[in-house]
ZAROMAR-486645 format. One record per atom (N, C-alpha, C, O): x, y, z; residue in three letters; atom name. Coordinates in steps of 0.1 Angstrom, whole numbers, always signed. Layout:
! ZAROMAR-486645
{c1:X; c2:Y; c3:Z; res:ALA; atom:CA}
...
! end
This chain:
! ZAROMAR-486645
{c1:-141; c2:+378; c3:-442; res:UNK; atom:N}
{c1:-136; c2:+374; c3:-429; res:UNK; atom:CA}
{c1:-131; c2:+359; c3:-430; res:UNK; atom:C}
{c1:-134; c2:+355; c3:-441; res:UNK; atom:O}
{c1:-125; c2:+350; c3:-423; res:UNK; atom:N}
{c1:-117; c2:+345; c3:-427; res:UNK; atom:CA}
{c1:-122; c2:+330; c3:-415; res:UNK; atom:C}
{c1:-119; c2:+318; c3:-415; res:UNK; atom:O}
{c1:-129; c2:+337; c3:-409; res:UNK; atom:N}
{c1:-136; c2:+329; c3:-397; res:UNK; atom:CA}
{c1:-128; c2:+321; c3:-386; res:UNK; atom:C}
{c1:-131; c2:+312; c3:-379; res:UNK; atom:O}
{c1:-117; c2:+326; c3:-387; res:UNK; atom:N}
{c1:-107; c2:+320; c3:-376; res:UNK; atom:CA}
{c1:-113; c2:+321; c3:-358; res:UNK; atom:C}
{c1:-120; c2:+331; c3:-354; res:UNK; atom:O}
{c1:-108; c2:+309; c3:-351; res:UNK; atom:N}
{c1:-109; c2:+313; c3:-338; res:UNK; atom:CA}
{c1:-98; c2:+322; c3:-331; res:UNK; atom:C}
{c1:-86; c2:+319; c3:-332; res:UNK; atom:O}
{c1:-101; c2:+330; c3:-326; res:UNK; atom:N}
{c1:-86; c2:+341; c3:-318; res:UNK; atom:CA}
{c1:-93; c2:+345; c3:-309; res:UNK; atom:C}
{c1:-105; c2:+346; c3:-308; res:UNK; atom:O}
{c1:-82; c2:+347; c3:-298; res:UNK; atom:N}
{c1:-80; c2:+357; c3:-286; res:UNK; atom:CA}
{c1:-87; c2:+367; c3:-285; res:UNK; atom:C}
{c1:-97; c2:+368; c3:-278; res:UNK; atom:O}
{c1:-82; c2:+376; c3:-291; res:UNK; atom:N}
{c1:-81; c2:+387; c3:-298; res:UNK; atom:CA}
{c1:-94; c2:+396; c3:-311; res:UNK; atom:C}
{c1:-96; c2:+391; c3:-323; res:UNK; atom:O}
{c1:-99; c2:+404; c3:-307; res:UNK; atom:N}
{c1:-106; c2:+407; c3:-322; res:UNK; atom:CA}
{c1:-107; c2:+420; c3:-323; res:UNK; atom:C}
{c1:-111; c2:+426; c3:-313; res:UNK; atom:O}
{c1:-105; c2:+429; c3:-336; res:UNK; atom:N}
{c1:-102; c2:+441; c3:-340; res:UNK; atom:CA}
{c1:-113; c2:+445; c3:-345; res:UNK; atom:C}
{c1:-121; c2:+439; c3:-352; res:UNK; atom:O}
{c1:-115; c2:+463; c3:-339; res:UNK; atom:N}
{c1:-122; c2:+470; c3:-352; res:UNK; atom:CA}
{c1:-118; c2:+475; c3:-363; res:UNK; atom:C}
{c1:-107; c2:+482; c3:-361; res:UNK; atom:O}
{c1:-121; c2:+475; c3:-373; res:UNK; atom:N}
{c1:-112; c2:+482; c3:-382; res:UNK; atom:CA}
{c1:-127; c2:+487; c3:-390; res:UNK; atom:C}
{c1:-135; c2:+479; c3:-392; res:UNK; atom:O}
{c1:-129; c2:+502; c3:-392; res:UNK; atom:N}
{c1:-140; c2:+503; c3:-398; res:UNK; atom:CA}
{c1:-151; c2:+499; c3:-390; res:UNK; atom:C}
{c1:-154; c2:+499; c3:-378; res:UNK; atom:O}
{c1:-159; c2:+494; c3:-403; res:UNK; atom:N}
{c1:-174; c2:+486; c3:-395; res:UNK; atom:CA}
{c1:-175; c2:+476; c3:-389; res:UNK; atom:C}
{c1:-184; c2:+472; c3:-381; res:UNK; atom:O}
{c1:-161; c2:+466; c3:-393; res:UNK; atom:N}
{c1:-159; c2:+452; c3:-391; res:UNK; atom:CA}
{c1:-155; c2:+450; c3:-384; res:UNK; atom:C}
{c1:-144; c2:+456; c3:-383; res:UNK; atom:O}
{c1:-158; c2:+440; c3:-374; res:UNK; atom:N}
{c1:-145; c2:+431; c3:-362; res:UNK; atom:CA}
{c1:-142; c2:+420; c3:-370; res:UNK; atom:C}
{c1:-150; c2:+414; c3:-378; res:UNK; atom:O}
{c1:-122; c2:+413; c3:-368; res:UNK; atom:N}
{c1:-114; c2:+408; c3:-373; res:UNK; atom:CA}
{c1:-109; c2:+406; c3:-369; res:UNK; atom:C}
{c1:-107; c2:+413; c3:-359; res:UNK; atom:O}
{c1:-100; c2:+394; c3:-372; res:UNK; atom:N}
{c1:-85; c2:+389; c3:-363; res:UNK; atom:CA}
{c1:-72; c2:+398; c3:-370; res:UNK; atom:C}
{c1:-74; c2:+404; c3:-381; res:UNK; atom:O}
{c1:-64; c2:+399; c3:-365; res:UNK; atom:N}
{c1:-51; c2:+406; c3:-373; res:UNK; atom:CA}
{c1:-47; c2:+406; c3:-386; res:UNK; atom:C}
{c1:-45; c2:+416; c3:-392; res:UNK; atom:O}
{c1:-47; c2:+391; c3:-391; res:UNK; atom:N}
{c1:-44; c2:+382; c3:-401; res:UNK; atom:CA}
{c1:-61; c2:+389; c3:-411; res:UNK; atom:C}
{c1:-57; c2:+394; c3:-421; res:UNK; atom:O}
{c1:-73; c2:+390; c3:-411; res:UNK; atom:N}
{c1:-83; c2:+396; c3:-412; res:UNK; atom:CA}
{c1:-84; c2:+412; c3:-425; res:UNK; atom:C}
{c1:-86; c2:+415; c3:-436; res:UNK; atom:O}
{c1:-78; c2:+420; c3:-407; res:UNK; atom:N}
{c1:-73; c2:+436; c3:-410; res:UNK; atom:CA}
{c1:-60; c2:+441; c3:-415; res:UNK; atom:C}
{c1:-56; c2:+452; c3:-418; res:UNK; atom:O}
{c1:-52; c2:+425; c3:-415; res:UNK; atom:N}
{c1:-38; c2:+428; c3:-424; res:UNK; atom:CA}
{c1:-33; c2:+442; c3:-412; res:UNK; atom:C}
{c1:-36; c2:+453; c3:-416; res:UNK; atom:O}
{c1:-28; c2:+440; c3:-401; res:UNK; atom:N}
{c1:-25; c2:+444; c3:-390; res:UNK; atom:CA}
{c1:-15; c2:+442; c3:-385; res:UNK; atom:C}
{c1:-14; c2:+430; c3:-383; res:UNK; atom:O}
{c1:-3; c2:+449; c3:-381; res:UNK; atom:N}
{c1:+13; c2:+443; c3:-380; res:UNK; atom:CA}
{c1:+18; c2:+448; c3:-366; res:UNK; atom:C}
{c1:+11; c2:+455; c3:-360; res:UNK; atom:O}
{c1:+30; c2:+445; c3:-362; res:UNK; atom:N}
{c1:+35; c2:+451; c3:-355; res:UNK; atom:CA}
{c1:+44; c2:+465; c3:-358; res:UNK; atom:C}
{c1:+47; c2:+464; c3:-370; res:UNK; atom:O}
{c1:+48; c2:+474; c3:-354; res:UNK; atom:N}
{c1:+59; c2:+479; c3:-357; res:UNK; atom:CA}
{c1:+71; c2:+474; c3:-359; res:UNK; atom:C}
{c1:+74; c2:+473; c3:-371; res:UNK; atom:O}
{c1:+79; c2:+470; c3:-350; res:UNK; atom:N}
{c1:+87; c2:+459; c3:-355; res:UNK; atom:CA}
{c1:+88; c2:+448; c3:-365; res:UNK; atom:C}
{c1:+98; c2:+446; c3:-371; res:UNK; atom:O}
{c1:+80; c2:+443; c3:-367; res:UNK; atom:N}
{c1:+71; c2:+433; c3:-375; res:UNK; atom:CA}
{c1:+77; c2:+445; c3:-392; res:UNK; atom:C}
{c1:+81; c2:+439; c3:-402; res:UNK; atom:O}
{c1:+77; c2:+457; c3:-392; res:UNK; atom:N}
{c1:+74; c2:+461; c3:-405; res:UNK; atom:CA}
{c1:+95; c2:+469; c3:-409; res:UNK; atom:C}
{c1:+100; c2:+471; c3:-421; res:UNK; atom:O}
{c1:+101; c2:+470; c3:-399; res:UNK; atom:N}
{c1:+113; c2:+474; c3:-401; res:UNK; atom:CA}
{c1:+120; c2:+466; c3:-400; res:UNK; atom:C}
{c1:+119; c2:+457; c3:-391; res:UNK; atom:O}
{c1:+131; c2:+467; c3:-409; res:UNK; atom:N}
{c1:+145; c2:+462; c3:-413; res:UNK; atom:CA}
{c1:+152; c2:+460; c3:-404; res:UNK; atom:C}
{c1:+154; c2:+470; c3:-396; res:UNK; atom:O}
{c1:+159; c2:+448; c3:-401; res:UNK; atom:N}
{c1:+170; c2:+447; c3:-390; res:UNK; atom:CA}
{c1:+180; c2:+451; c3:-393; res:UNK; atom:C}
{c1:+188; c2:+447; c3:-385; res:UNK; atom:O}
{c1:+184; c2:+457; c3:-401; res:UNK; atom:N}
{c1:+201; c2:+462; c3:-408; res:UNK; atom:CA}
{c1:+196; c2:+472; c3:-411; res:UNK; atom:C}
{c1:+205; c2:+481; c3:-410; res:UNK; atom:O}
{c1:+186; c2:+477; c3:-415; res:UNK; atom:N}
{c1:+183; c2:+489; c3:-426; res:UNK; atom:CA}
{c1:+186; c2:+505; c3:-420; res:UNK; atom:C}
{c1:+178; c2:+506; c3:-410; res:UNK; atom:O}
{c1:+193; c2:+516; c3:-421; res:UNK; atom:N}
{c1:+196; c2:+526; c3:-419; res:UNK; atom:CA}
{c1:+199; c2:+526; c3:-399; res:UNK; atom:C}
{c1:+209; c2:+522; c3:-393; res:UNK; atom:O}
{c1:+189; c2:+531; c3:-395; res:UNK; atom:N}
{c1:+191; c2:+530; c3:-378; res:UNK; atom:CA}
{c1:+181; c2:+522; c3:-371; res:UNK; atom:C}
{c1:+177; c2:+523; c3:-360; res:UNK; atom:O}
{c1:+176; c2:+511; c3:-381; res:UNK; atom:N}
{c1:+170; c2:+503; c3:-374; res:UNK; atom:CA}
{c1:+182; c2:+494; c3:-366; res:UNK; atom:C}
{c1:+182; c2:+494; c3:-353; res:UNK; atom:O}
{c1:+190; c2:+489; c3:-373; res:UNK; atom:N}
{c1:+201; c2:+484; c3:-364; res:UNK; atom:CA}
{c1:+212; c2:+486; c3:-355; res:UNK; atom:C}
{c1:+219; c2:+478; c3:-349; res:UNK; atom:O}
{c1:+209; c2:+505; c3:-355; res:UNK; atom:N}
{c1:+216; c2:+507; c3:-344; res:UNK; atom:CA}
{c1:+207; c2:+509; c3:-330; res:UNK; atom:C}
{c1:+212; c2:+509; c3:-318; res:UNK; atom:O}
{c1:+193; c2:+512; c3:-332; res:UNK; atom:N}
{c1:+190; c2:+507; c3:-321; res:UNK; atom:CA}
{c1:+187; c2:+499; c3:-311; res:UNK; atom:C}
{c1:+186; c2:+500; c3:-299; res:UNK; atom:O}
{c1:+184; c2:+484; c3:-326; res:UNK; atom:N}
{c1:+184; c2:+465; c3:-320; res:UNK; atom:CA}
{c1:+197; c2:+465; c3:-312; res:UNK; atom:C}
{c1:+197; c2:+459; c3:-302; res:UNK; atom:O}
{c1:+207; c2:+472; c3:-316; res:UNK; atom:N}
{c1:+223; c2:+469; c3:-310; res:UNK; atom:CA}
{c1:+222; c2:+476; c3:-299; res:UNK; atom:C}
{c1:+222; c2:+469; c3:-289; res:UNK; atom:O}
{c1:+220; c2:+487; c3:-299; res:UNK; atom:N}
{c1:+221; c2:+501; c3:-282; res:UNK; atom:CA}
{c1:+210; c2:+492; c3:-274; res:UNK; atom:C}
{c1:+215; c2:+484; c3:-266; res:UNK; atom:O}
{c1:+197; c2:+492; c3:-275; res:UNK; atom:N}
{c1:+189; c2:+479; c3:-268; res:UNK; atom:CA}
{c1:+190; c2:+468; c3:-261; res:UNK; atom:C}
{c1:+187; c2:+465; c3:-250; res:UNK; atom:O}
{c1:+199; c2:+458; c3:-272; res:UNK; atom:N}
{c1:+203; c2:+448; c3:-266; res:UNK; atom:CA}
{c1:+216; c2:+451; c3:-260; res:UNK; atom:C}
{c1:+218; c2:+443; c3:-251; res:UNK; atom:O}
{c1:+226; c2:+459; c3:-262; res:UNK; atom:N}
{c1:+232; c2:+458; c3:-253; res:UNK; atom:CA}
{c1:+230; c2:+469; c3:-240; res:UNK; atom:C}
{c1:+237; c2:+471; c3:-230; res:UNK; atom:O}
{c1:+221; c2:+474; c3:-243; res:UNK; atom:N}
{c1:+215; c2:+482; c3:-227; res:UNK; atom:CA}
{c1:+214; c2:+468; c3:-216; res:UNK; atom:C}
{c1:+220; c2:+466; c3:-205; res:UNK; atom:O}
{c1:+203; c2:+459; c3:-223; res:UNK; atom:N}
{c1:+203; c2:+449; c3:-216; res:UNK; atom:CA}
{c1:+209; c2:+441; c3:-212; res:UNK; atom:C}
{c1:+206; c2:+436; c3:-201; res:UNK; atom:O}
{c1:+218; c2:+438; c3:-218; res:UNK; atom:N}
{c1:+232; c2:+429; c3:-213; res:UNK; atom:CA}
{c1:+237; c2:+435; c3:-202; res:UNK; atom:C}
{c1:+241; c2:+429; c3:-192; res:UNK; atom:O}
{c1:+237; c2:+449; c3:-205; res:UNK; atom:N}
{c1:+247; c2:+454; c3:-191; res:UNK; atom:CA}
{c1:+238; c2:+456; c3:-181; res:UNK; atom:C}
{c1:+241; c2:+454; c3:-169; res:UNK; atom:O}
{c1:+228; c2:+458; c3:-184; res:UNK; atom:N}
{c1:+216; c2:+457; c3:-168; res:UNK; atom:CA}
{c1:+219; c2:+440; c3:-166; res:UNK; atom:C}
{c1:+223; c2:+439; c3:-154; res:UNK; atom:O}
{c1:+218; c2:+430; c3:-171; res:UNK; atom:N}
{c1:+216; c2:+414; c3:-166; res:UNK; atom:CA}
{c1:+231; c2:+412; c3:-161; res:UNK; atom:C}
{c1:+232; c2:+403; c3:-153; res:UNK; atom:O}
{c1:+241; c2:+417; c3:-166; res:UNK; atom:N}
{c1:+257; c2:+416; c3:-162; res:UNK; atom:CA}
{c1:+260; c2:+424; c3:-150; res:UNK; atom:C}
{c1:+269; c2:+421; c3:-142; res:UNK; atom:O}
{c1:+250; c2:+437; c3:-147; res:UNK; atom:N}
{c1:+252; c2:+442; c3:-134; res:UNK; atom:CA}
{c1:+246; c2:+436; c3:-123; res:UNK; atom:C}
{c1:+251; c2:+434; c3:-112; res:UNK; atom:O}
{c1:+231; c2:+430; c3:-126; res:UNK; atom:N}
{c1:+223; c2:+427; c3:-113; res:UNK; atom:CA}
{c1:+230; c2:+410; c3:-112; res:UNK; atom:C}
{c1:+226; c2:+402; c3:-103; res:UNK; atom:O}
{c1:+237; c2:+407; c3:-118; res:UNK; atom:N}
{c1:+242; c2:+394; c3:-117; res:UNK; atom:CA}
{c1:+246; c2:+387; c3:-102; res:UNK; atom:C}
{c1:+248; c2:+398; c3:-97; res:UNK; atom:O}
{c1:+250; c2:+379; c3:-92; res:UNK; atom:N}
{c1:+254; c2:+381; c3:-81; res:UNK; atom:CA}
{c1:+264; c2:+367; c3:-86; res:UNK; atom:C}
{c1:+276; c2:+368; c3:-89; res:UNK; atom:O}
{c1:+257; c2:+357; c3:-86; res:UNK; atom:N}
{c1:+270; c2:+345; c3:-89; res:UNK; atom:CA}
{c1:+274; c2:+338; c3:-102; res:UNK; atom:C}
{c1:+267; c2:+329; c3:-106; res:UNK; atom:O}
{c1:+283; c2:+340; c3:-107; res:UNK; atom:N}
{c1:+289; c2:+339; c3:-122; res:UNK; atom:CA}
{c1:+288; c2:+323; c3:-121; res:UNK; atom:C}
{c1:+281; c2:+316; c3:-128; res:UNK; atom:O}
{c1:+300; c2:+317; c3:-109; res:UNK; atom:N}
{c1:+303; c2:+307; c3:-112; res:UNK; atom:CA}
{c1:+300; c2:+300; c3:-101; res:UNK; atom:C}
{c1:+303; c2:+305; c3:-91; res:UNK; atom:O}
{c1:+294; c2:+285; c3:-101; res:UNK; atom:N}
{c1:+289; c2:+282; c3:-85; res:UNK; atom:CA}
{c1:+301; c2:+268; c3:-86; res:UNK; atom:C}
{c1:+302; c2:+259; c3:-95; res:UNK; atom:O}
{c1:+307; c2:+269; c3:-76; res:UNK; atom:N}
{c1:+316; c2:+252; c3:-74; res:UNK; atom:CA}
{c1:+325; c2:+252; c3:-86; res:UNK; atom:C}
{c1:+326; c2:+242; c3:-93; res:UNK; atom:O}
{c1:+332; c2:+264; c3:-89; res:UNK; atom:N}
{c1:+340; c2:+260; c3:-102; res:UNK; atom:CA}
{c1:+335; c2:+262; c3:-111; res:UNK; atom:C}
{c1:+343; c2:+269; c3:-118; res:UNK; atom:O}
{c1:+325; c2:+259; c3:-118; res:UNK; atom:N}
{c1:+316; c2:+259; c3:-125; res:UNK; atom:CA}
{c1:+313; c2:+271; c3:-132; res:UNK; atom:C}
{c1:+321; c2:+279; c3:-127; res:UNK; atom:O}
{c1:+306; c2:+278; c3:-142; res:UNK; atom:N}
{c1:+297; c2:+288; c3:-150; res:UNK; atom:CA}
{c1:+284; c2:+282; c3:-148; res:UNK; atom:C}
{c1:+283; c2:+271; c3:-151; res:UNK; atom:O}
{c1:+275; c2:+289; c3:-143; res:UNK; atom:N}
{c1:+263; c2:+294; c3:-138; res:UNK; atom:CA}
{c1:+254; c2:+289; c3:-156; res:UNK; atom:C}
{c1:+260; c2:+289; c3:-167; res:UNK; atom:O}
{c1:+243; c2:+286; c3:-154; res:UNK; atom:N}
{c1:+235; c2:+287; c3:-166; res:UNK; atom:CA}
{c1:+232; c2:+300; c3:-172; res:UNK; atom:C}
{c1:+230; c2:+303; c3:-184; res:UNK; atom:O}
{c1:+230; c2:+309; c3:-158; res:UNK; atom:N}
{c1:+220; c2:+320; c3:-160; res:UNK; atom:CA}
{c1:+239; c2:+330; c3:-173; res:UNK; atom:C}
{c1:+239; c2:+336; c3:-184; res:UNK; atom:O}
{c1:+249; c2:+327; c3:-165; res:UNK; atom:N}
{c1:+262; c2:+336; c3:-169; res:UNK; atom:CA}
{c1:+266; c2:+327; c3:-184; res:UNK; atom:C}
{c1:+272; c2:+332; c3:-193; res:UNK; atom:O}
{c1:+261; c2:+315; c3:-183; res:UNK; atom:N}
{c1:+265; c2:+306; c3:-197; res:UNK; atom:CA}
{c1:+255; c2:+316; c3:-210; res:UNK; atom:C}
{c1:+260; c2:+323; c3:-219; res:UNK; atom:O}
{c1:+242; c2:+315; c3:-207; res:UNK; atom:N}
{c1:+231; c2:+324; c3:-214; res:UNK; atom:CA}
{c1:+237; c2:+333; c3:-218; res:UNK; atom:C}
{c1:+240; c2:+335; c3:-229; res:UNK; atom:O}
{c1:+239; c2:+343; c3:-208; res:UNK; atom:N}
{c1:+244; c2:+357; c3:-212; res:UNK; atom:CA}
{c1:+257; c2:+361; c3:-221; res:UNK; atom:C}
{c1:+260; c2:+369; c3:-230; res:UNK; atom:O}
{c1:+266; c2:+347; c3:-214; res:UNK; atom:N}
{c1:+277; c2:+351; c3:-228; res:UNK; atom:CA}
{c1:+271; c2:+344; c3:-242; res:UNK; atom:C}
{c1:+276; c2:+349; c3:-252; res:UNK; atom:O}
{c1:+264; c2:+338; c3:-244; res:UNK; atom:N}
{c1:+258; c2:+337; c3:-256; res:UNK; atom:CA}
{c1:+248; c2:+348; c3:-263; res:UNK; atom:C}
{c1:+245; c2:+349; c3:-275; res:UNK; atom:O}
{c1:+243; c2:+357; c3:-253; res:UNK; atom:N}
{c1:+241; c2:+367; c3:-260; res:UNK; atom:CA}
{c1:+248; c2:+380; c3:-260; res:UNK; atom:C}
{c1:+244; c2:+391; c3:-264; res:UNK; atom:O}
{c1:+261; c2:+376; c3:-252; res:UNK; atom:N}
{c1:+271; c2:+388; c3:-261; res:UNK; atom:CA}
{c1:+276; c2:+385; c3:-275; res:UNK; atom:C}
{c1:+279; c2:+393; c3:-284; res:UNK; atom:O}
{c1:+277; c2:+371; c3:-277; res:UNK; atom:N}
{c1:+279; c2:+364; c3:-288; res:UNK; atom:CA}
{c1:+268; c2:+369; c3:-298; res:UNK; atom:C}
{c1:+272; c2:+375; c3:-309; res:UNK; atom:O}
{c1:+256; c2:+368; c3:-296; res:UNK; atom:N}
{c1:+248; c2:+376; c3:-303; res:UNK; atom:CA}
{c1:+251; c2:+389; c3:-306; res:UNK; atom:C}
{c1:+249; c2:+394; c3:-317; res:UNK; atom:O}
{c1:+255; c2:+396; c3:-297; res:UNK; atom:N}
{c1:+255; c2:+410; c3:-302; res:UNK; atom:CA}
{c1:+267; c2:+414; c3:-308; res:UNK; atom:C}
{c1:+269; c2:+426; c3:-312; res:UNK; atom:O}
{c1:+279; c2:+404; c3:-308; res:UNK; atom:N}
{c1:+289; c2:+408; c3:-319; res:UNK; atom:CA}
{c1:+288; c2:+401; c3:-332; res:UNK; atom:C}
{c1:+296; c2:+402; c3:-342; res:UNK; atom:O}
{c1:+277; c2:+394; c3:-332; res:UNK; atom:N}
{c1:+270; c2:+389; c3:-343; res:UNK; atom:CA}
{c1:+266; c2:+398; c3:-351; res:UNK; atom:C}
{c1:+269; c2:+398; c3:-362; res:UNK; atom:O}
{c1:+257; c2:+409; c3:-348; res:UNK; atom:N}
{c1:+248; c2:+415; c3:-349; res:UNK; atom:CA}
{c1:+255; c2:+424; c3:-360; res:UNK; atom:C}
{c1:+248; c2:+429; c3:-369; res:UNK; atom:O}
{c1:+270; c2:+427; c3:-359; res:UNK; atom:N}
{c1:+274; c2:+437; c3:-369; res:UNK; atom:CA}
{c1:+293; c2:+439; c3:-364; res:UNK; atom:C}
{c1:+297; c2:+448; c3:-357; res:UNK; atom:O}
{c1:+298; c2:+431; c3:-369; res:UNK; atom:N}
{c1:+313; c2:+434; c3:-364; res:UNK; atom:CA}
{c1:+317; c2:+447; c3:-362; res:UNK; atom:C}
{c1:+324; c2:+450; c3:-352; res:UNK; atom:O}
{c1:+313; c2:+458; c3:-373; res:UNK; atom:N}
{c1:+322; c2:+471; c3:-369; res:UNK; atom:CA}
{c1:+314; c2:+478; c3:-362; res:UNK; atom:C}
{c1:+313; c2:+490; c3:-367; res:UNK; atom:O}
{c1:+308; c2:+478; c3:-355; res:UNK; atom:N}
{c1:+301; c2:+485; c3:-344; res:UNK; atom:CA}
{c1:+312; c2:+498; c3:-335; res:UNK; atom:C}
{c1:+307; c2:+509; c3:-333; res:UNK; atom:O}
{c1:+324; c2:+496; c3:-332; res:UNK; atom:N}
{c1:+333; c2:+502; c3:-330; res:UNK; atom:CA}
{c1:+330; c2:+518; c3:-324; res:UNK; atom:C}
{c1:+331; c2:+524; c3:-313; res:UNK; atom:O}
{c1:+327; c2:+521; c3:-341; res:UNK; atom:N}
{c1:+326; c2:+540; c3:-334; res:UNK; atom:CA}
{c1:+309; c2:+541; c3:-330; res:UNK; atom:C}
{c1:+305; c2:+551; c3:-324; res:UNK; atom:O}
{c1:+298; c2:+529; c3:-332; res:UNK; atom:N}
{c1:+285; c2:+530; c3:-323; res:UNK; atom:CA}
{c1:+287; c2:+527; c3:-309; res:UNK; atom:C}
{c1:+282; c2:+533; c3:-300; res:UNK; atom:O}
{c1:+297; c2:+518; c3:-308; res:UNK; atom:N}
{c1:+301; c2:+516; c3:-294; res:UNK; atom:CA}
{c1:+305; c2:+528; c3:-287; res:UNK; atom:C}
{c1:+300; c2:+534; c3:-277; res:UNK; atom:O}
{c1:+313; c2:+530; c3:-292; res:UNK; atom:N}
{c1:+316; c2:+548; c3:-288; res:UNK; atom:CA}
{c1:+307; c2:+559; c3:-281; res:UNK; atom:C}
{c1:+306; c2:+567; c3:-271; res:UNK; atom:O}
{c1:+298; c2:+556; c3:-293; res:UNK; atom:N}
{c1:+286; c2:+566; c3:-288; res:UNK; atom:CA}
{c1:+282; c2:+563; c3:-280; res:UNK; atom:C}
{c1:+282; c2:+570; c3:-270; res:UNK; atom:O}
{c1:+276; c2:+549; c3:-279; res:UNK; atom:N}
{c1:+265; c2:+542; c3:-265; res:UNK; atom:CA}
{c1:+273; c2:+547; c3:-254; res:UNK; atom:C}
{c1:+267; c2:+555; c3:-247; res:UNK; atom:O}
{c1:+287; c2:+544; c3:-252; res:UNK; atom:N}
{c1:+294; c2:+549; c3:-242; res:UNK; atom:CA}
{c1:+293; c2:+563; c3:-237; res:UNK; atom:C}
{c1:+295; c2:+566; c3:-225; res:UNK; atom:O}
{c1:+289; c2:+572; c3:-249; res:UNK; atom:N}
{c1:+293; c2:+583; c3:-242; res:UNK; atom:CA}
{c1:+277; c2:+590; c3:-238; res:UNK; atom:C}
{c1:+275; c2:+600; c3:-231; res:UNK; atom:O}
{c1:+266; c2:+580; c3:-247; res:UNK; atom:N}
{c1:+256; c2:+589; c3:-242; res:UNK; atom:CA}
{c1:+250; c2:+575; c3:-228; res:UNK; atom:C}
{c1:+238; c2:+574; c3:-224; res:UNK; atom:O}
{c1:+262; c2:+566; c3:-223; res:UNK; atom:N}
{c1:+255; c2:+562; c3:-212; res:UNK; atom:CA}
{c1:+264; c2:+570; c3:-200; res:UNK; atom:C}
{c1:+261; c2:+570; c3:-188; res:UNK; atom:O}
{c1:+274; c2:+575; c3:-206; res:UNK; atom:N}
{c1:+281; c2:+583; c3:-197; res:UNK; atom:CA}
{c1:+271; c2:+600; c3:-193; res:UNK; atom:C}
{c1:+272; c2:+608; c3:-183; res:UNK; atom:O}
{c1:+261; c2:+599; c3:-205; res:UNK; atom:N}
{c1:+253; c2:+613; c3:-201; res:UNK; atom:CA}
{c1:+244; c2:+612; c3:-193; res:UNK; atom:C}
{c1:+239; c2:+621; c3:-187; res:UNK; atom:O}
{c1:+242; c2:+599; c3:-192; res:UNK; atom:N}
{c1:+223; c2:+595; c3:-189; res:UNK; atom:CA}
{c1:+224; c2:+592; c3:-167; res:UNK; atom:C}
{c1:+217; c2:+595; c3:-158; res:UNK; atom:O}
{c1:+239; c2:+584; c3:-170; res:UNK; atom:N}
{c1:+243; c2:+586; c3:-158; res:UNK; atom:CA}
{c1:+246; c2:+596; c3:-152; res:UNK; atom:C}
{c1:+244; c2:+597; c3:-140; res:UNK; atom:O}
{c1:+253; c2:+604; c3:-159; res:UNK; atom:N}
{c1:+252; c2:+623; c3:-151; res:UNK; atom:CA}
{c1:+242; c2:+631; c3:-147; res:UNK; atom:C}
{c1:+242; c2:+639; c3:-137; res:UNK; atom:O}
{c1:+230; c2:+626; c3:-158; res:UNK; atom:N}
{c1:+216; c2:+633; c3:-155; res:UNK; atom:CA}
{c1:+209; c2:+627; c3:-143; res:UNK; atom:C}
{c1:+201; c2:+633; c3:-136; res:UNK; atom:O}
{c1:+214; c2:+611; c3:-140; res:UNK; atom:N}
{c1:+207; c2:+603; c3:-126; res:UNK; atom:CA}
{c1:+212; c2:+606; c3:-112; res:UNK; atom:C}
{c1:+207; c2:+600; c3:-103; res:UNK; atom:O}
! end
């Protein structure tokens, strides 16, 4: 054991341990951000959320101005065409399975 102070303490077996201890991870924590379809669902995700924070939005621009909260968000559209330029025919999809999800609502 490693004798750290934590929050947190695990059973693993017979022993209680911190994370770092039990060698304990996240899921996330263990997959690839690019790797097969780990990255198309960091992208479908994040941009699920963009369009929920882009719909409940009420004031973009106050006095002329861009809003902090609308400055934010275009920086993380910026992110998400970061994320992988040819996204194109995933885009496609998202579209059409948010066009399903909305039919079933």
């Amino acid at each position: 054991m490693c004798n750290r102070r934590v929050g947190v303490i695990y059973l693993c077996g017979k022993w209680f341990g911190c994370r770092k201890c039990h060698d304990l991870a996240y899921d996330s924590q263990q997959e690839s951000r690019r790797a097969g379809y780990g990255g198309l669902f960091k992208y479908w995700g994040l941009s699920m959320k963009l369009e929920d924070r882009t719909e409940k939005m009420r004031v973009k621009y106050w006095k002329g101005r861009p809003t902090k909260r609308y400055l934010r968000l275009l920086a993380q559209y910026g992110r998400l065409d970061a994320l992988d330029p040819d996204m194109d025919g995933i885009e496609r999809r998202i579209q059409s399975l948010q066009e399903e999800r909305k039919a079933l609502t």
